[in-house]
C-alpha positions as CSV (number, residue, x, y, z in Angstrom):
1,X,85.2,106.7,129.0
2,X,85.8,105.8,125.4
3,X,87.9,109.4,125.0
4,X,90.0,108.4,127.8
5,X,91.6,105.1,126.3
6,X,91.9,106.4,123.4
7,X,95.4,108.1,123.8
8,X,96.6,104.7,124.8
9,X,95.2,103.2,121.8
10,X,97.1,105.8,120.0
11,X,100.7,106.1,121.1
12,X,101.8,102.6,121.0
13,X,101.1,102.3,117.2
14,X,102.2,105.2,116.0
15,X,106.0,104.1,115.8
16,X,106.4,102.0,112.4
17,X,109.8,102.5,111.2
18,X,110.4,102.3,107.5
19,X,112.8,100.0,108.8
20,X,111.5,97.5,111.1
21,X,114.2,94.5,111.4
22,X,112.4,91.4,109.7
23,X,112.6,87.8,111.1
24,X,116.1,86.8,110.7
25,X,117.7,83.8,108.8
26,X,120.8,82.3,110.4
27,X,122.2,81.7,107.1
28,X,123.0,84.2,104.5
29,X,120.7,84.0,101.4
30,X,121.0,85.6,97.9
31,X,118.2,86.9,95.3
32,X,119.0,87.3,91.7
33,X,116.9,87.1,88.6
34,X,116.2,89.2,85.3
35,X,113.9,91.8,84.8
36,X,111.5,91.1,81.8
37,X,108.8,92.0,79.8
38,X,105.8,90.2,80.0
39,X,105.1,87.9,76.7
40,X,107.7,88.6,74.9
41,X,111.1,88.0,77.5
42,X,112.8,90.9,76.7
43,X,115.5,92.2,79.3
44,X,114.7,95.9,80.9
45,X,117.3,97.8,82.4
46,X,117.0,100.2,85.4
47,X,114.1,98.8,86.5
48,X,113.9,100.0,90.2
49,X,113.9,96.9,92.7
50,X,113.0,98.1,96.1
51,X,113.5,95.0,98.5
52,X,111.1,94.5,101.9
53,X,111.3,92.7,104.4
54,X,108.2,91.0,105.9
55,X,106.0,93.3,106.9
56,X,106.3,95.2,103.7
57,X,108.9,98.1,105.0
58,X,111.5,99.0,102.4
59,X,115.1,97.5,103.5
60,X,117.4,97.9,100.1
61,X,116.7,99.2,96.9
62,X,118.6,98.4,93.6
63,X,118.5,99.1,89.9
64,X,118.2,96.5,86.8
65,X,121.5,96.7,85.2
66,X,121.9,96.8,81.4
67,X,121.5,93.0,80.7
68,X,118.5,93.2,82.6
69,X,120.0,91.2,86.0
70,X,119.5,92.3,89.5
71,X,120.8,90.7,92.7
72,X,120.7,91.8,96.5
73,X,123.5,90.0,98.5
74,X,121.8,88.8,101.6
75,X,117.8,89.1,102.3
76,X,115.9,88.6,105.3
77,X,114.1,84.8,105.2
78,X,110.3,85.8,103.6
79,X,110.1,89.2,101.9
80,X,109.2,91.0,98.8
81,X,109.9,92.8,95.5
82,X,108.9,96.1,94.2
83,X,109.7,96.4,90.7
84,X,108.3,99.5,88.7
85,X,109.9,101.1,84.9
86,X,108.5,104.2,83.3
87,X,106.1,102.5,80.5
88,X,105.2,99.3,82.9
89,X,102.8,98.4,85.5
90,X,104.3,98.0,89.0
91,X,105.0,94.2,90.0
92,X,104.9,93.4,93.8
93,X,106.2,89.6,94.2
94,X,106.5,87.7,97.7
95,X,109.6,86.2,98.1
96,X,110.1,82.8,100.1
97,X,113.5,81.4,100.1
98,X,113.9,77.6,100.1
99,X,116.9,75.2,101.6
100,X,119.5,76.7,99.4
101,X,121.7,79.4,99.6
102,X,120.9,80.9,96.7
103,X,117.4,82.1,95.7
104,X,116.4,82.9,91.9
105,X,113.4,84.8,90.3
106,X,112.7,86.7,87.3
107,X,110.0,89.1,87.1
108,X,107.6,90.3,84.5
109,X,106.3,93.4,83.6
110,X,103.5,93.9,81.3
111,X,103.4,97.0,79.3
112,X,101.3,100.1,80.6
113,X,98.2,100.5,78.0
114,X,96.6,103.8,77.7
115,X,98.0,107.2,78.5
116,X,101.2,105.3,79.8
117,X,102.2,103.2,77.7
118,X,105.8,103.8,75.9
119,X,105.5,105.9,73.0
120,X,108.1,106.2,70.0
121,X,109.2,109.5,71.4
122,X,109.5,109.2,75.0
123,X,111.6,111.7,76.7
124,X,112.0,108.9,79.8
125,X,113.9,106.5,77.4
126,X,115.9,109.3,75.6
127,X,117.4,110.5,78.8
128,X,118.1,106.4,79.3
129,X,119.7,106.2,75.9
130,X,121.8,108.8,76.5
131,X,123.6,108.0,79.6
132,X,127.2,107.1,78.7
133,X,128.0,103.1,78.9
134,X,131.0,104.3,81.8
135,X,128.0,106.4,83.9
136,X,126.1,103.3,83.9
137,X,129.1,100.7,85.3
138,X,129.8,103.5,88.1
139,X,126.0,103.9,89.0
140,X,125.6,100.1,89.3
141,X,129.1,100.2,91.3
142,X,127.2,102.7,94.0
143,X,124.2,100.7,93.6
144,X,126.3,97.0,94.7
145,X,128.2,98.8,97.3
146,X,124.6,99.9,98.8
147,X,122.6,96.5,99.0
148,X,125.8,94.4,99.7
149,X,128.3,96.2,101.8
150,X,125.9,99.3,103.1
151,X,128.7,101.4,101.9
152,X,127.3,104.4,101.6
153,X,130.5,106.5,101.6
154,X,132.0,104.3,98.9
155,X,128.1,104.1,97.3
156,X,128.3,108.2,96.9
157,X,132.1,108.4,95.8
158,X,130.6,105.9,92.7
159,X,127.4,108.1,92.1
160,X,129.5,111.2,92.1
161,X,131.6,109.9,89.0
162,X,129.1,108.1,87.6
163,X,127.7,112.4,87.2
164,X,130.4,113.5,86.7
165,X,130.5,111.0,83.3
166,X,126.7,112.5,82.7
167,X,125.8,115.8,84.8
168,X,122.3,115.1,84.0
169,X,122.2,111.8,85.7
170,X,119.4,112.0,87.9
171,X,118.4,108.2,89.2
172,X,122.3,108.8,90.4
173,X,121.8,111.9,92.3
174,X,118.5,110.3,93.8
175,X,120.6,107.2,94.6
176,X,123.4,109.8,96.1
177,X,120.8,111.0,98.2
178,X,119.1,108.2,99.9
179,X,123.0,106.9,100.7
180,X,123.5,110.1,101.9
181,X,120.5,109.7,104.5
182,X,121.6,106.6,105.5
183,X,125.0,108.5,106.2
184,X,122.7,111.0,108.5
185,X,123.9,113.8,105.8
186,X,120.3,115.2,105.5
187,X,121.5,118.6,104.5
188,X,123.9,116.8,102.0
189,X,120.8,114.2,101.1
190,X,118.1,117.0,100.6
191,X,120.1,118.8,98.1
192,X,120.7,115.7,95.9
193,X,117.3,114.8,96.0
194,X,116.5,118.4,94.9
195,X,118.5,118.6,92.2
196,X,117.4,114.8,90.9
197,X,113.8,116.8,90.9
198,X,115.0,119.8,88.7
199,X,117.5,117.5,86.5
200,X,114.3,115.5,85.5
201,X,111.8,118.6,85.0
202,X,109.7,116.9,88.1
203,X,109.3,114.2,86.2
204,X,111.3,111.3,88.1
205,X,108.5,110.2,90.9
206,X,110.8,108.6,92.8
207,X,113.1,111.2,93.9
208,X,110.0,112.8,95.2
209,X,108.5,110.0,97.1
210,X,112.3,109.5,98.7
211,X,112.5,113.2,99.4
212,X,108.9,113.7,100.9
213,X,109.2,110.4,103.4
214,X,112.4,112.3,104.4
215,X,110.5,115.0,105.2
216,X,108.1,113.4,106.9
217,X,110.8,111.7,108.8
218,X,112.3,115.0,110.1
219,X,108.3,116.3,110.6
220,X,108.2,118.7,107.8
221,X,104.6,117.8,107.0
222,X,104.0,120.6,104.9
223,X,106.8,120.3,102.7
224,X,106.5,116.7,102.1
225,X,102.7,117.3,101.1
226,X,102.9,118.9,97.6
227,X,105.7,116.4,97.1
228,X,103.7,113.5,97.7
229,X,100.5,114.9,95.8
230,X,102.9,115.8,92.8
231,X,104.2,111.9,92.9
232,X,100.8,110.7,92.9
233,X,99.5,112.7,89.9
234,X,102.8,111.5,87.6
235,X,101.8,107.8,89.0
236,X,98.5,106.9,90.1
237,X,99.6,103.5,90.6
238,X,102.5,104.5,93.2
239,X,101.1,103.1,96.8
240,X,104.0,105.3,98.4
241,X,102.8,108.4,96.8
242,X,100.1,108.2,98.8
243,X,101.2,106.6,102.4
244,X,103.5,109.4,102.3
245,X,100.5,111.9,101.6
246,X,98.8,110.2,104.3
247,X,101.9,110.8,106.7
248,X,102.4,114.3,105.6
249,X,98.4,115.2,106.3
250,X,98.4,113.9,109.5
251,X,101.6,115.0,110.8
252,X,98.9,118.7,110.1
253,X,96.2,116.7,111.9
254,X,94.1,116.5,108.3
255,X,92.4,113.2,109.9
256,X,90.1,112.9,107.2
257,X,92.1,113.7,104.5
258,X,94.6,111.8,105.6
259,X,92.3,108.7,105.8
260,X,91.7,109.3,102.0
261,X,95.2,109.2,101.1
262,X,95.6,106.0,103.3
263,X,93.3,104.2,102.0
264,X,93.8,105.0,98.2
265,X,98.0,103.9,99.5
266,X,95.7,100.8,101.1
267,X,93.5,100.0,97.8
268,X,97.0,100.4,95.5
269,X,98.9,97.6,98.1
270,X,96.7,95.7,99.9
271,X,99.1,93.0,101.2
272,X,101.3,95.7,103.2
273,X,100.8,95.5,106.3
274,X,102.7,99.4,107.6
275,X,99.4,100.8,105.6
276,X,97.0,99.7,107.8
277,X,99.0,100.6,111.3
278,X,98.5,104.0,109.5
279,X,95.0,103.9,108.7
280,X,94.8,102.5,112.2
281,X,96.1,105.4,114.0
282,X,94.3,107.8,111.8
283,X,90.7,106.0,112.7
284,X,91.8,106.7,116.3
285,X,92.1,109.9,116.1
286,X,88.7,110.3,114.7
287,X,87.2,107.9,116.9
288,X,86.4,105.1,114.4
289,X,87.0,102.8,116.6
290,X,85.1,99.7,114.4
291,X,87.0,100.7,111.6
292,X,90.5,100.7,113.7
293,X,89.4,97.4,114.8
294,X,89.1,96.5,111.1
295,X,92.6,97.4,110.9
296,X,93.8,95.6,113.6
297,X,92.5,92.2,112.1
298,X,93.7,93.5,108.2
299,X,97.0,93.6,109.7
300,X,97.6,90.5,111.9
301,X,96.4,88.1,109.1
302,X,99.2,89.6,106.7
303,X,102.1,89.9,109.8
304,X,100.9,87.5,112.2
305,X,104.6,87.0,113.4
306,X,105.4,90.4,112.2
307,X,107.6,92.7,115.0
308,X,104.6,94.4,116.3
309,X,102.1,91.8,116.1
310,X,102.0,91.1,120.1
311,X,101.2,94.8,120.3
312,X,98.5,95.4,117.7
313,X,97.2,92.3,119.6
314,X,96.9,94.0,122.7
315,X,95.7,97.1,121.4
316,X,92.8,94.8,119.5
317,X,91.6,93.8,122.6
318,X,91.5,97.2,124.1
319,X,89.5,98.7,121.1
320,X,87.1,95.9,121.1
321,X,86.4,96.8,124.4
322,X,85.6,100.4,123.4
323,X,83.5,99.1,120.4
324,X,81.5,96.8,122.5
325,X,81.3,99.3,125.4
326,X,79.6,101.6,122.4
327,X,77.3,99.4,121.5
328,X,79.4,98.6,118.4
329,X,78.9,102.6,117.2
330,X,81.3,104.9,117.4
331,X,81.1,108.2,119.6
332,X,79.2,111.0,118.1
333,X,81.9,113.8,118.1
334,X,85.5,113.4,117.4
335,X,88.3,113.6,119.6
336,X,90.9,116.4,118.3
């Protein structure tokens, strides 16, 4: 009987856009700050800023620019900041706006210790040092037009003279890429990416982690897996790396692998609620139904207004039915 629900259980979670639409505010709010370094205040440029909404889905992304200053234009009521920089641990920060219009916060980064940490002669900051001052103003141009206008044609015009300043500009044909998703370019988008690989030796995570969920998105499981494991290995502390392994096992029907991946994305992020829709779906299909029930509670105390919480709800009460019906174990064999 247990087998029988258990496609239900399946299906209604499995769609989690990257881009589910977050609470709205009726007034139009701003976020600006600096980018510093932990102890000692010092501005950091090109720090990626990924901004999320709520439930911890990416909605806008943006780069530190040269005096250390980021700003997206209009965010939605609670969300949060993603800030990572070669030679720095990741900083996750939860946003929560106040009566004004405007909200500011700076973030700190500490400096990496061990095998990460900058060195004198880091290839990362040479390549940094060497981009052209004029590169740089047309990069953040593309950048602006993307988080305030959603102006991806004008977005890629600016990253496509921003390399023509610096043909080895590879944050900017990342950056062209992901506009050019948005644009529904994927061919166009897929090459950028690509080159943004190559340009940066595999080197530059990010472009990966881009290009694989892409991948993922179009169901090209296998070739966002070495993508993903590739990402992980060059940052073990990158959550995406690994929900995007997760995505990419599963989408071969790896349950178990899959699981791993998910939880290692789950152990990196805790507080992001998308992870454990995955893990959810994932303990379904291996008929771990206590642990998808564990899941189902992880999730509703971070989102419990979140977009699908009146469906997780419902599907909690369906697998609790199934657990109690078990006896509280789960079925011996699992359901493929």
């Amino acid at each position: 009987m247990a087998r029988r629900n258990a496609p239900l259980f399946f299906f209604l979670l499995l769609l989690v856009p990257s881009s589910c639409p977050a609470q709205q505010e009726p007034v139009r709010k701003i976020l600006s700050g600096y980018i510093r370094e932990g102890g000692t205040g010092h501005l950091i440029s090109e720090a990626r800023i990924e901004l999320q909404n709520a439930m911890g889905s990416p909605i806008g992304f943006a780069y530190s620019r040269r005096d250390g200053t980021y700003e997206f234009a209009d965010i939605p009521g609670d969300c949060y900041l993603s800030v990572q920089h070669e030679g720095y641990t990741p900083v996750r920060e939860f946003i929560r706006p106040d009566g004004s219009g405007h909200v500011y916060k700076d973030i700190f980064l500490k400096v990496a210790s061990g095998e990460s940490a900058p060195t004198a002669v880091n290839p990362v900051s040479e390549h940094q040092l060497s981009i052209p001052p004029k590169a740089r103003e047309l990069f953040d141009k593309g950048v602006q037009l993307v988080v305030e206008k959603s102006d991806y044609k004008g977005a890629v015009a600016q990253f496509e003279r921003a390399i023509a300043k610096y043909p080895s500009y590879y944050e900017a044909y990342a950056a062209m890429g992901l506009a050019q998703s948005r644009m529904g370019d994927a061919s166009a988008a897929e090459a950028a990416l690509r080159k943004s690989i190559d340009l940066s030796a595999e080197k530059y995570s990010q472009a990966m982690i881009d290009l694989a969920s892409m991948y993922n998105g179009q169901k090209r499981f296998a070739d966002a897996e070495p993508l993903s494991r590739k990402a992980a290995t060059l940052d073990a502390s990158s959550w995406r790396s690994q929900y995007e392994l997760a995505v990419a096992l599963s989408g071969q029907q790896r349950f178990k692998e899959a699981i791993t991946a998910a939880t290692a994305a789950r152990d990196l992020k805790p507080e992001n609620p998308p992870v454990y829709l995955l893990l959810y779906n994932l303990h379904i299909h291996v008929e771990d139904y206590p642990a998808a029930l564990r899941d189902t509670d992880a999730y509703l105390k971070l989102a419990p207004d979140g977009a699908t919480a009146d469906r997780v709800r419902k599907m909690q009460e369906q697998v609790q039915k199934v657990v109690q019906s078990a006896g509280g174990n789960p079925p011996s064999s699992p359901q493929m």
